[in-house]
C-alpha positions as semicolon CSV with decimal commas, in nm:
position;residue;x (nm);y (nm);z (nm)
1;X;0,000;0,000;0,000
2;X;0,104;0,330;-0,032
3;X;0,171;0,591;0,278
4;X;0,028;0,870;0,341
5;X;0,311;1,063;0,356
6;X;0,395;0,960;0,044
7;X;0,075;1,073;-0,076
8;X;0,099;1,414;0,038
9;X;0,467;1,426;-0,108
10;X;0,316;1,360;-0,421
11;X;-0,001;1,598;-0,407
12;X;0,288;1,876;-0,339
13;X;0,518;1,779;-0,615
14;X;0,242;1,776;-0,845
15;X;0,072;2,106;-0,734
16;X;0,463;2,257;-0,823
17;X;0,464;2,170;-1,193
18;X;0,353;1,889;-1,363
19;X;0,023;1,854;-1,606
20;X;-0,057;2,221;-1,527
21;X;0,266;2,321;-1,687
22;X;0,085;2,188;-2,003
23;X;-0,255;2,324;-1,999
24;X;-0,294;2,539;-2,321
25;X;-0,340;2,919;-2,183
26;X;-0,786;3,001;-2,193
27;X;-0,790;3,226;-2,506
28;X;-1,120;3,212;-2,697
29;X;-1,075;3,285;-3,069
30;X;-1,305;3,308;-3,384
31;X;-1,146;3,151;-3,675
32;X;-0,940;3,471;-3,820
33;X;-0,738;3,503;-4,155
34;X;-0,423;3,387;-3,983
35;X;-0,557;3,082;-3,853
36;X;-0,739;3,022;-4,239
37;X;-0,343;3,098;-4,334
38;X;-0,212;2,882;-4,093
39;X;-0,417;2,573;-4,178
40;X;-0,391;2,648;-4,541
41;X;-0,015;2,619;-4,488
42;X;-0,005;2,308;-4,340
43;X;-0,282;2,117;-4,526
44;X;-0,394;2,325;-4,851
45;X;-0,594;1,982;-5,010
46;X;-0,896;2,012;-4,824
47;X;-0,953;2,385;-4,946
48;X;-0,973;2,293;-5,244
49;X;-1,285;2,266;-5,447
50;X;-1,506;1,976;-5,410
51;X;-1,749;1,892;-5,718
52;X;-2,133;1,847;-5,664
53;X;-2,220;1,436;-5,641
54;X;-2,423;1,321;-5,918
55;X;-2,823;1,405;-5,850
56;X;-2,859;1,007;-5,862
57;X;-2,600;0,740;-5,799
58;X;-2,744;0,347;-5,780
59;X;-2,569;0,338;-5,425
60;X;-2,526;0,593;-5,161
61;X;-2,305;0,568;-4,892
62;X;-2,336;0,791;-4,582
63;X;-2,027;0,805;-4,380
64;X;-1,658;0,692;-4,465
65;X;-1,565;0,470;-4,167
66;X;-1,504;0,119;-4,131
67;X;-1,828;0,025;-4,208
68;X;-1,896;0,257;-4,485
69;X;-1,582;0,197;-4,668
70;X;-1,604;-0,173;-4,659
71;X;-1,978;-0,106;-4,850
72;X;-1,810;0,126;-5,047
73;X;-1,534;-0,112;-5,208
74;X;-1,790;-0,436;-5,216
75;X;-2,073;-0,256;-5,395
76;X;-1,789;-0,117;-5,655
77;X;-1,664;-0,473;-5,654
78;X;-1,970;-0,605;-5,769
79;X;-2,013;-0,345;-6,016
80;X;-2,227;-0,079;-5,910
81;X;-2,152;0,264;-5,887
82;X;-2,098;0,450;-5,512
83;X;-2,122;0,824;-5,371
84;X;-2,006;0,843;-5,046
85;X;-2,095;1,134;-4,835
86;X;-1,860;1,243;-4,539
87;X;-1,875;1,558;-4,324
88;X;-1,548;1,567;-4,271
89;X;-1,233;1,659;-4,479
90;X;-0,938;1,422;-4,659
91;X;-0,650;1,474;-4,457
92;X;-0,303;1,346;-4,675
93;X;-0,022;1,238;-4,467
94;X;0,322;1,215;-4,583
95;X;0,696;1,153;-4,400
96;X;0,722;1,541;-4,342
97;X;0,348;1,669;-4,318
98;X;0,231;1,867;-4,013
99;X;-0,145;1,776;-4,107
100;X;-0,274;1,723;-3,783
101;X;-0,320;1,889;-3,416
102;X;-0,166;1,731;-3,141
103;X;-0,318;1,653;-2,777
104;X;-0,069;1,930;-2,598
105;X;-0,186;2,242;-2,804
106;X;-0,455;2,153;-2,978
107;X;-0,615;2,409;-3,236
108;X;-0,933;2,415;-3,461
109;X;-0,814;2,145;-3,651
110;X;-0,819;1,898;-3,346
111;X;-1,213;1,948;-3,302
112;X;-1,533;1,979;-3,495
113;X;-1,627;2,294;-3,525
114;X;-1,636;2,402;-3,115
115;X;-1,459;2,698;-2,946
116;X;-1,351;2,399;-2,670
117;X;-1,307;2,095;-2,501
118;X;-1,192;1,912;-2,203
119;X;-0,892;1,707;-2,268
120;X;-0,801;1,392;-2,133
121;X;-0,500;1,555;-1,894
122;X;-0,831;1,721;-1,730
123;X;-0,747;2,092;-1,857
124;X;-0,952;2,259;-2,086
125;X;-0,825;2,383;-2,472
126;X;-0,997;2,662;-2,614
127;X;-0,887;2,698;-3,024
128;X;-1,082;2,840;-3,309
129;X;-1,381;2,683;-3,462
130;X;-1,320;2,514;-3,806
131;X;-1,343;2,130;-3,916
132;X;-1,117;1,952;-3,695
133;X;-1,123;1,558;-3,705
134;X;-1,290;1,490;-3,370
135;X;-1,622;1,557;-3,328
136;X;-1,737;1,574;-2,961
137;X;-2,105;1,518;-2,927
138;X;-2,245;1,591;-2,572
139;X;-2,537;1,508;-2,396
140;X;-2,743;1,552;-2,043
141;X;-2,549;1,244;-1,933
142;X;-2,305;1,125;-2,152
143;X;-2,036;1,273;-2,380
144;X;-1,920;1,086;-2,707
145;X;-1,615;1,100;-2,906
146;X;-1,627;1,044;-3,295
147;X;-1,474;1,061;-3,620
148;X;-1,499;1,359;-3,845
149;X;-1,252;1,304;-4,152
150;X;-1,320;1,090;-4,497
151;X;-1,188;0,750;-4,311
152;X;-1,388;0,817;-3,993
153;X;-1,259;0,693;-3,669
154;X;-0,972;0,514;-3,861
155;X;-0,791;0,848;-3,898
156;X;-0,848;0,956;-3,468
157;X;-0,876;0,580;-3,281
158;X;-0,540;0,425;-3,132
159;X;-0,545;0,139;-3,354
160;X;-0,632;-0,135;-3,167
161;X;-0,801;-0,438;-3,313
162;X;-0,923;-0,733;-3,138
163;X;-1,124;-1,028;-3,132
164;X;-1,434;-1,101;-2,854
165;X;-1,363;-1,428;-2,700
166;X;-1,712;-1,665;-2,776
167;X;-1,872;-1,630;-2,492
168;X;-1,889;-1,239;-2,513
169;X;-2,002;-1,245;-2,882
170;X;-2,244;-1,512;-2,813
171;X;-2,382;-1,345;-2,549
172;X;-2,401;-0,998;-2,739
173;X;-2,548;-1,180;-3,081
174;X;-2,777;-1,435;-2,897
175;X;-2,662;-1,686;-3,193
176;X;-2,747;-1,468;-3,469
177;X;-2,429;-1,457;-3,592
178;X;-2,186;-1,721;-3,588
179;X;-1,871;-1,718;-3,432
180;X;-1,754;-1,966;-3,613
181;X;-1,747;-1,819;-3,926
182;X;-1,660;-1,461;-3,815
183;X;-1,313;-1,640;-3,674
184;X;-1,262;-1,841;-3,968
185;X;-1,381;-1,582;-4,252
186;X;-1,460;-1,242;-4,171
187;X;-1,198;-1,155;-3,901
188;X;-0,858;-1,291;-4,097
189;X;-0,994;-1,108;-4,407
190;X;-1,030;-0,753;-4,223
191;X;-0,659;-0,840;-4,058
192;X;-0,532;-0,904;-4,407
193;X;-0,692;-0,591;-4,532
194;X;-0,595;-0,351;-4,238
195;X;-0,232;-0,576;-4,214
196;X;-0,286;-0,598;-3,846
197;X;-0,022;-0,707;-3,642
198;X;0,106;-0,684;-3,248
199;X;0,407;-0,388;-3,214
200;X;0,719;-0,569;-3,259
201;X;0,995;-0,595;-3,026
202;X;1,238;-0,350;-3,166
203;X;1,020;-0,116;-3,103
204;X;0,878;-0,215;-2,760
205;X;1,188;-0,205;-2,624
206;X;1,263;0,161;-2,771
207;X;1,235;0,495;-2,563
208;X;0,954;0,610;-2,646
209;X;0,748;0,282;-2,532
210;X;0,915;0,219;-2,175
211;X;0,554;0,320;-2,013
212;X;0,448;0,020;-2,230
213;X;0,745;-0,216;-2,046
214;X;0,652;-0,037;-1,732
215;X;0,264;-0,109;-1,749
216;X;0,361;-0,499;-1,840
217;X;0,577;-0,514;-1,533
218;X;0,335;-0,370;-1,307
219;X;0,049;-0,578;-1,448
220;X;0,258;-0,945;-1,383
221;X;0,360;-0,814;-1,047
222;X;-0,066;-0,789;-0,973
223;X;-0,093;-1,128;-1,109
224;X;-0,201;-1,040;-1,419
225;X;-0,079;-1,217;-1,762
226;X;-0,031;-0,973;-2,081
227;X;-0,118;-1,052;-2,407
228;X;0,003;-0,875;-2,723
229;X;-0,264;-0,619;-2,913
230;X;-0,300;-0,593;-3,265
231;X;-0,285;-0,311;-3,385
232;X;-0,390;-0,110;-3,713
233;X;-0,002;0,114;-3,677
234;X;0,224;0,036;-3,966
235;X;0,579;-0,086;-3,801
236;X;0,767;0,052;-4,054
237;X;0,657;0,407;-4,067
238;X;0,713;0,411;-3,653
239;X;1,068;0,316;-3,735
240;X;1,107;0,566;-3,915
241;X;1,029;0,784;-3,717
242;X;1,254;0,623;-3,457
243;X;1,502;0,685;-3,701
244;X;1,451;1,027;-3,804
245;X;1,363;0,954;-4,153
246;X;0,985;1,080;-4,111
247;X;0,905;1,362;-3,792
248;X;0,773;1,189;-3,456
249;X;0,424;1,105;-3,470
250;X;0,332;0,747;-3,298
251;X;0,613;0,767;-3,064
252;X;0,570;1,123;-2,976
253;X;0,227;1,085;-2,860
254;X;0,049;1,175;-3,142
255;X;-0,314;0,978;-3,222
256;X;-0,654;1,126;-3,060
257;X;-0,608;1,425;-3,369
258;X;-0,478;1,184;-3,654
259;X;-0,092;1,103;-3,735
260;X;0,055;1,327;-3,984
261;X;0,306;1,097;-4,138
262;X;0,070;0,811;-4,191
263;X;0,148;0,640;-3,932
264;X;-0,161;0,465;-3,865
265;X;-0,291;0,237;-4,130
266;X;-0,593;0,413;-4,205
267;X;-0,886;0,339;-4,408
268;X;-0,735;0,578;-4,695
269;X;-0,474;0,406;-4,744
270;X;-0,657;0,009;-4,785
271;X;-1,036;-0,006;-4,783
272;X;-1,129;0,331;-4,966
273;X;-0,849;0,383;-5,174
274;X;-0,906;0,013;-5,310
275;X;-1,268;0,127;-5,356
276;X;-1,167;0,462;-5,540
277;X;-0,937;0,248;-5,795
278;X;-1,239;0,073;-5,898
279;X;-1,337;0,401;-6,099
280;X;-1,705;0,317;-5,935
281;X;-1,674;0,464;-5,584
282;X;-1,647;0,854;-5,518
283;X;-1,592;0,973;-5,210
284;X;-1,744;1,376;-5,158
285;X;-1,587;1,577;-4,838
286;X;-1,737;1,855;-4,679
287;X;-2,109;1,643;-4,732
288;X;-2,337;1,646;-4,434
289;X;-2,660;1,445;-4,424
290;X;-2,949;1,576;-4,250
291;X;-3,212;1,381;-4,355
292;X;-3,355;1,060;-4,538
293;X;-3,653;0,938;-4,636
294;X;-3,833;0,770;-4,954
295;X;-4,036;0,842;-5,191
296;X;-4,181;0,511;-5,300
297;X;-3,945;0,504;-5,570
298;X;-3,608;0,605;-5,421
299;X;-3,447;0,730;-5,137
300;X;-3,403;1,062;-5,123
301;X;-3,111;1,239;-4,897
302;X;-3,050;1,616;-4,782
303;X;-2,705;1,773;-4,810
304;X;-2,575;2,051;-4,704
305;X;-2,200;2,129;-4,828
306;X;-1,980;2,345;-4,617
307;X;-1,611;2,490;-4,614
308;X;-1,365;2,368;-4,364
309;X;-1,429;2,674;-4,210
310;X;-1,814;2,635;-4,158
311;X;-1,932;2,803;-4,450
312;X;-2,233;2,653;-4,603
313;X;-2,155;2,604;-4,952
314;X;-2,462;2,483;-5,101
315;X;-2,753;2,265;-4,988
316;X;-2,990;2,005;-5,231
317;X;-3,124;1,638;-5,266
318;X;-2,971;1,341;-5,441
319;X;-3,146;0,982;-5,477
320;X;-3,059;0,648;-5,470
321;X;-3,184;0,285;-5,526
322;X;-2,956;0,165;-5,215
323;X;-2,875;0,336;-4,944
324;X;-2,622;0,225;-4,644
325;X;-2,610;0,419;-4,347
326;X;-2,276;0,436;-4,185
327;X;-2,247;0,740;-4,003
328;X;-2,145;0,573;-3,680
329;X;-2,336;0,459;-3,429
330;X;-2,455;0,836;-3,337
331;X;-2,518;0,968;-3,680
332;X;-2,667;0,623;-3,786
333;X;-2,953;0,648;-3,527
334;X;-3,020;1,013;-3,507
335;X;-3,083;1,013;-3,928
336;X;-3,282;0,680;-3,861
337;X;-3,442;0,850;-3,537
338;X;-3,534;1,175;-3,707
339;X;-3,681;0,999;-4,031
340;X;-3,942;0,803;-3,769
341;X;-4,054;1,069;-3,615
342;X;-4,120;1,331;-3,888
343;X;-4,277;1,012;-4,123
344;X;-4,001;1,009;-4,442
345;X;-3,943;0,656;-4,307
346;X;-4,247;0,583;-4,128
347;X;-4,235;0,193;-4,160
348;X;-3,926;0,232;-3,945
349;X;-4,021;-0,008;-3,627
350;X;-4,066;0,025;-3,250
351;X;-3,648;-0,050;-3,210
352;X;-3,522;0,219;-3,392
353;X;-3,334;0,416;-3,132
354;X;-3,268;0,117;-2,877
355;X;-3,016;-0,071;-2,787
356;X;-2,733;0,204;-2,750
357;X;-2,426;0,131;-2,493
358;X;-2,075;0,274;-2,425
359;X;-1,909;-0,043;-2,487
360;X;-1,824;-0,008;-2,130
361;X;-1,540;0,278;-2,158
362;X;-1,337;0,410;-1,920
363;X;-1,012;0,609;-1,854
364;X;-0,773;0,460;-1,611
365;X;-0,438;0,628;-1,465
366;X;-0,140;0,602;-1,178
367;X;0,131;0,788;-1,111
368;X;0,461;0,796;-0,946
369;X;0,527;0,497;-1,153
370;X;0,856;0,441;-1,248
371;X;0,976;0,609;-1,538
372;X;1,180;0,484;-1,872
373;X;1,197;0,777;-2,153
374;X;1,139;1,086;-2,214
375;X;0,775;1,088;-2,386
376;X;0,539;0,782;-2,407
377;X;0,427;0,665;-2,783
378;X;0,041;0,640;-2,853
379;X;0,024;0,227;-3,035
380;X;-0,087;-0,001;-2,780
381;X;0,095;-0,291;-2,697
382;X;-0,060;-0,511;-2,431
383;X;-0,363;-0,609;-2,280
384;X;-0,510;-0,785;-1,936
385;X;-0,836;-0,911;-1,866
386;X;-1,015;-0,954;-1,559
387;X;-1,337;-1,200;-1,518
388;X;-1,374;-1,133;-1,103
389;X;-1,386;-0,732;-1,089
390;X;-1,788;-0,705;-1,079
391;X;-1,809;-0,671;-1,492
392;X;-1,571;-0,854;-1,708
393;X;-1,304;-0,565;-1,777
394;X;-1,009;-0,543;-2,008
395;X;-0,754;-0,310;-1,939
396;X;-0,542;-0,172;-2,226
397;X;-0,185;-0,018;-2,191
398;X;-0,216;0,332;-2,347
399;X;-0,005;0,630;-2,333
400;X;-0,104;1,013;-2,176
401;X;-0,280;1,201;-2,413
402;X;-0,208;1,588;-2,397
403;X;0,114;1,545;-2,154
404;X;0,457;1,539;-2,414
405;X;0,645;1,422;-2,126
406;X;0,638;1,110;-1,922
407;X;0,605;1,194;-1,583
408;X;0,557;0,841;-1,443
409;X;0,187;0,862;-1,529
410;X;0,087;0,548;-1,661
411;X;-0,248;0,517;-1,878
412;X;-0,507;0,243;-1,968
413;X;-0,815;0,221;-2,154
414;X;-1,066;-0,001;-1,996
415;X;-1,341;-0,140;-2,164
416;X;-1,614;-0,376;-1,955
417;X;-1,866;-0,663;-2,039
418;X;-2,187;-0,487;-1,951
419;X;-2,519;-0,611;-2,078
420;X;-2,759;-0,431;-1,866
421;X;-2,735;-0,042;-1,906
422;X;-2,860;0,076;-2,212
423;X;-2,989;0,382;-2,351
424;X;-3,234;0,519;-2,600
425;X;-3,258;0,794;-2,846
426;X;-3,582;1,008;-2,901
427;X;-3,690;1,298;-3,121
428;X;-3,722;1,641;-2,958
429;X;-3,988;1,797;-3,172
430;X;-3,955;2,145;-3,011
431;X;-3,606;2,141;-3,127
432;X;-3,575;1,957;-3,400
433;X;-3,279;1,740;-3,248
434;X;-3,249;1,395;-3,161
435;X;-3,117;1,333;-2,762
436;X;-2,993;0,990;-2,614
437;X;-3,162;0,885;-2,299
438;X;-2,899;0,776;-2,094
439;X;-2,926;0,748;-1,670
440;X;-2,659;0,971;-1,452
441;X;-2,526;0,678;-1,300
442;X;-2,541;0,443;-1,599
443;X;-2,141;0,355;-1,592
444;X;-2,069;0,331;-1,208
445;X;-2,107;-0,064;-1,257
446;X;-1,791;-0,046;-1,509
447;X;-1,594;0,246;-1,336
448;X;-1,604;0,022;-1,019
449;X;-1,485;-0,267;-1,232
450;X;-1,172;-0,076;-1,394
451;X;-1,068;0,094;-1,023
452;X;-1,109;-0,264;-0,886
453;X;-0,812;-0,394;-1,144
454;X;-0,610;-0,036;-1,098
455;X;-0,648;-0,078;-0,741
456;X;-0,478;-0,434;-0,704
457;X;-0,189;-0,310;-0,946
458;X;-0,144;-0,006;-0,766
459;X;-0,154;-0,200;-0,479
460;X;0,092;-0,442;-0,572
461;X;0,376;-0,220;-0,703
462;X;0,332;0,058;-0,439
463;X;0,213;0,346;-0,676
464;X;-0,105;0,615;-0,644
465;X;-0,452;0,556;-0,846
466;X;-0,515;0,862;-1,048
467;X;-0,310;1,168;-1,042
468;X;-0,324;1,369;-0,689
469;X;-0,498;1,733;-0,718
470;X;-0,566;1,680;-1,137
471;X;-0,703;1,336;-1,222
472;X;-0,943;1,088;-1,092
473;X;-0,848;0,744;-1,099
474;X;-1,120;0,609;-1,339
475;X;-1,325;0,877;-1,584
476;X;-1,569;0,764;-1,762
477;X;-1,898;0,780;-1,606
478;X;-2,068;0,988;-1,833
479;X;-1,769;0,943;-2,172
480;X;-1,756;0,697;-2,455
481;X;-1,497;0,654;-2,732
482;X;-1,708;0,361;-2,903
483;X;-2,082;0,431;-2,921
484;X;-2,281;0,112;-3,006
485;X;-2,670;0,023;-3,087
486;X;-2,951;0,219;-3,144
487;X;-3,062;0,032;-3,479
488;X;-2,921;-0,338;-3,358
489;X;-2,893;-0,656;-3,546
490;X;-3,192;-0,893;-3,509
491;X;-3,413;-0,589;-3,372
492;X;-3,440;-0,276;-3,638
493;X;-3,259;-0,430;-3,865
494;X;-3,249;-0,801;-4,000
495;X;-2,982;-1,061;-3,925
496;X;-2,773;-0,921;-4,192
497;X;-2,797;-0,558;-4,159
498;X;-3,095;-0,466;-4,370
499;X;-3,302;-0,226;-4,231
500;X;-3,680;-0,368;-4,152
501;X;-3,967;-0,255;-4,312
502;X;-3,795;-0,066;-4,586
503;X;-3,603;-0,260;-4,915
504;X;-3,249;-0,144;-5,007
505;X;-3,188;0,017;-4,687
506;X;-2,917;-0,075;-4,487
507;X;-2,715;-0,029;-4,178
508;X;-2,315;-0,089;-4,199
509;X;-2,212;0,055;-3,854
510;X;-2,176;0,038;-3,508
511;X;-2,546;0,080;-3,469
512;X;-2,609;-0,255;-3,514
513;X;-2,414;-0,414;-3,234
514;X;-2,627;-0,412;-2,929
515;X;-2,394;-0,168;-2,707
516;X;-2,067;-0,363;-2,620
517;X;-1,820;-0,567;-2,851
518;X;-1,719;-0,809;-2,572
519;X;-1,493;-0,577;-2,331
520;X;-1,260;-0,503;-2,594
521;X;-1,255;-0,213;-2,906
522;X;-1,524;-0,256;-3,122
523;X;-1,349;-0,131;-3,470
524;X;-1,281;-0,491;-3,583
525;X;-1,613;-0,639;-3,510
526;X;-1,754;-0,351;-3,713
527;X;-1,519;-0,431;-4,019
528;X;-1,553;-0,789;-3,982
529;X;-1,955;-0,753;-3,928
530;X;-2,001;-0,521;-4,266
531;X;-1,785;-0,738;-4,452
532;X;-2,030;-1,046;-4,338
533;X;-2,362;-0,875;-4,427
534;X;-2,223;-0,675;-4,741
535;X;-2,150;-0,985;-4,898
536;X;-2,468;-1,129;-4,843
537;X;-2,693;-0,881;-4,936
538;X;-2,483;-0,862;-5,273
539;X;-2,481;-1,215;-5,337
540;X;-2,882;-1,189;-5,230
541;X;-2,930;-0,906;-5,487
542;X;-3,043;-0,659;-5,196
């Protein structure tokens, strides 16, 4: 256990220095013509001039993460012709680009168009308002974090890709969906296609990752066993980096904002630029959806296009035979939600809106930890799981978002098994927005889970939950990185994605998985899952 004295030692020696030295400086700004400069600078492509879609395409995709960009290349595949529509910008990457943000000093280009946030390092960054690549979208009780960028939550997640063990994805598919077959089929195809692999151990045992060797130690000591992560990072570019032939990126601590050198394996550089190359698929920027319906001949979808910097650009309908929603789990639902309610879908059923869970998210730090180079990279490289902490909860080594120094602060991202709280989304008429349901208290179950397993490690190797004065030991009671549900499998939708009541209307998200992926990240389910029901309802003819 840990003193007291020792605790008060290290409440002072934080209050002296430490994260506070780091908090960005509260400065609101409106976007002025030297930020425009400044961001034209670094990343001139997505200023440039987007052309209007086609008034009708055969199939309409809306969104451009993993869900939407597996549709995209399979319906291209097979020969039809694609629009995709995403919000967000294209973002290049190259060895010596400065595309992105970072965590430290974030500016517009961090967040979707908001003045501010609250960072993980628990200060607050104000910046100017333009299309940054993380969208924050808050609630009365819950606040989630989600792509914004052509390649979705590829482009802003920390790469990590893993399988449910059966008896989570049994549980969470009730037998709908075989196991068998995803383990066999689906999930080595999306590892071939994303080139998954654990970090190697070059680079595990480089500088940058001693927090990684750190949280391993500390984990074994509890009486926990590690297991390696796969991960969507490409090795090679993270060498180079290591190297100096490309600027730090992965091993500087860069992910929540994108990687500016590529470093991440994103879905522009496999899924959609595979889909592009088909000459069938074209993916429009700047494209916001705000509402679908059908007019007993096609589906008909409202666009408004808009400048990075917020300017609305122009606004009209296109149609479609076949339209996949993949807007995430949150954009999914709210078009599906909206579309009930003000009767352009109104064969939509009773489970539209249901089913929507956190995945079981948390945040989990320690400190006074010891410490082993100078910053900590952002791939994860290890894992532990925990069956006896209340919930099933997995706890993943991460790094310290928004600190550029390690301190001896060591990070995890826990994710638990929970199959009870659930939330709901409903149509505020008054003003014409859609709001999630979700109780105050609707993650203390998995918060108590995660402290349980920080609290034996702590406990073992003599260190502090949390950081003294700035950080609780587990956030995440009202936070999500992975929204899930609220048009689930087997419920609004059919066994195989298609959308019930309505013909050529699908889901392709993280909507359709009933709130949790098993206690671990949810991105390769997702894949995996589209790539199952896409090929079906192909080979089906709809």
């Amino acid at each position: 256990m840990v003193s007291r004295r020792r605790f008060l030692l290290g409440c002072g020696a934080l209050g002296a220095g430490s994260i506070a030295g780091f908090q960005p400086a509260p400065a609101h700004a409106t976007l002025s013509a030297l930020n425009t400069l400044k961001y034209k600078i670094h990343v001139p492509e997505i200023f440039q001039t987007v052309k209007r879609p086609p008034a009708y395409t055969p199939v309409i995709v809306i969104g451009s993460g993993f869900g939407g960009a597996v549709s995209a290349l399979r319906f291209s595949q097979a020969g039809e012709k694609v629009t995709v529509l995403e919000r967000g910008f294209k973002w290049p990457t190259g060895p010596f680009r400065t595309t992105f943000s970072n965590d430290t000093l974030p500016d517009g280009r961090a967040f979707w168009h908001r003045n501010s946030a609250k960072m993980i390092a628990g200060n607050t960054a104000y910046f100017d308002k333009f299309a940054g690549v993380m969208d924050v979208t808050e609630y009365p009780n819950m606040t989630v974090w989600r792509g914004a960028a052509v390649g979705g939550g590829s482009v802003i997640f920390t790469g990590v890709m893993i399988q449910p063990e059966r008896q989570y994805f049994d549980a969470i598919f009730g037998g709908g969906v075989s196991y068998d077959e995803m383990d066999k089929k689906y999930y080595p195809l999306v590892r071939k296609m994303l080139n998954l692999n654990s970090m190697p151990l070059d680079i595990y045992n480089s500088s940058p990752f001693g927090h990684s060797r750190i949280w391993d130690q500390q984990s074994r000591k509890a009486g926990y066993t590690t297991a390696p992560i796969d991960s969507i990072f490409n090795w090679d570019v993270v060498r180079a980096e290591l190297t100096g032939r490309s600027l730090p990126s992965a091993i500087s601590g860069a992910s929540n904002h994108g990687n500016s050198n590529g470093a991440k394996y994103d879905l522009n550089q496999n899924y959609l630029r595979q889909a592009e190359a088909t000459g069938l698929t074209t993916v429009y920027p700047g494209h916001e959806v705000s509402d679908i319906s059908w007019d007993g001949h096609r589906y008909l979808i409202s666009v408004t296009q808009s400048s990075p910097e917020g300017k609305q650009l122009n606004r009209y309908e296109l149609s479609c035979d076949r339209l996949v929603l993949a807007a995430g789990s949150i954009g999914t639902t709210e078009l599906l939600v909206k579309a009930q309610a003000k009767g352009t879908l109104p064969n939509l059923n009773e489970e539209i809106g249901q089913g929507w869970g956190s995945n079981g998210d948390t945040i989990v730090t320690r400190s006074f930890s010891a410490i082993k180079g100078l910053q900590q990279g952002s791939p994860s490289a290890s894992r532990i799981h925990d069956r006896n902490a209340g919930l099933p909860v997995t706890l993943e080594n991460w790094y310290v978002p928004g600190v550029p120094v390690n301190l001896g602060i060591i990070g995890s991202l826990g994710m638990a098994f929970d199959e009870t709280n659930r939330g709901d989304f409903v149509y505020d008429k008054a003003r014409g927005k859609v709001n999630l349901r979700w109780a105050a208290n609707g993650n203390a179950d998995i918060v108590e889970a995660a402290r349980y397993v920080n609290n034996r490690i702590c406990d073992a190797n003599g260190v502090i939950p949390g950081v003294p004065i700035f950080k609780e030991d587990v956030a995440g009671l009202n936070w999500t990185a992975h929204p899930l549900g609220g048009a689930v499998l087997d419920k609004a939708l059919d066994n195989e994605g298609r959308v019930i009541g309505y013909n050529g209307l699908y889901v392709m998200d993280g909507a359709a998985i009933p709130g949790s992926t098993g206690s671990v990240n949810p991105a390769l389910t997702i894949t995996a899952l589209a790539e199952r029901n896409i090929e079906r309802i192909i080979a089906a003819g709809g």
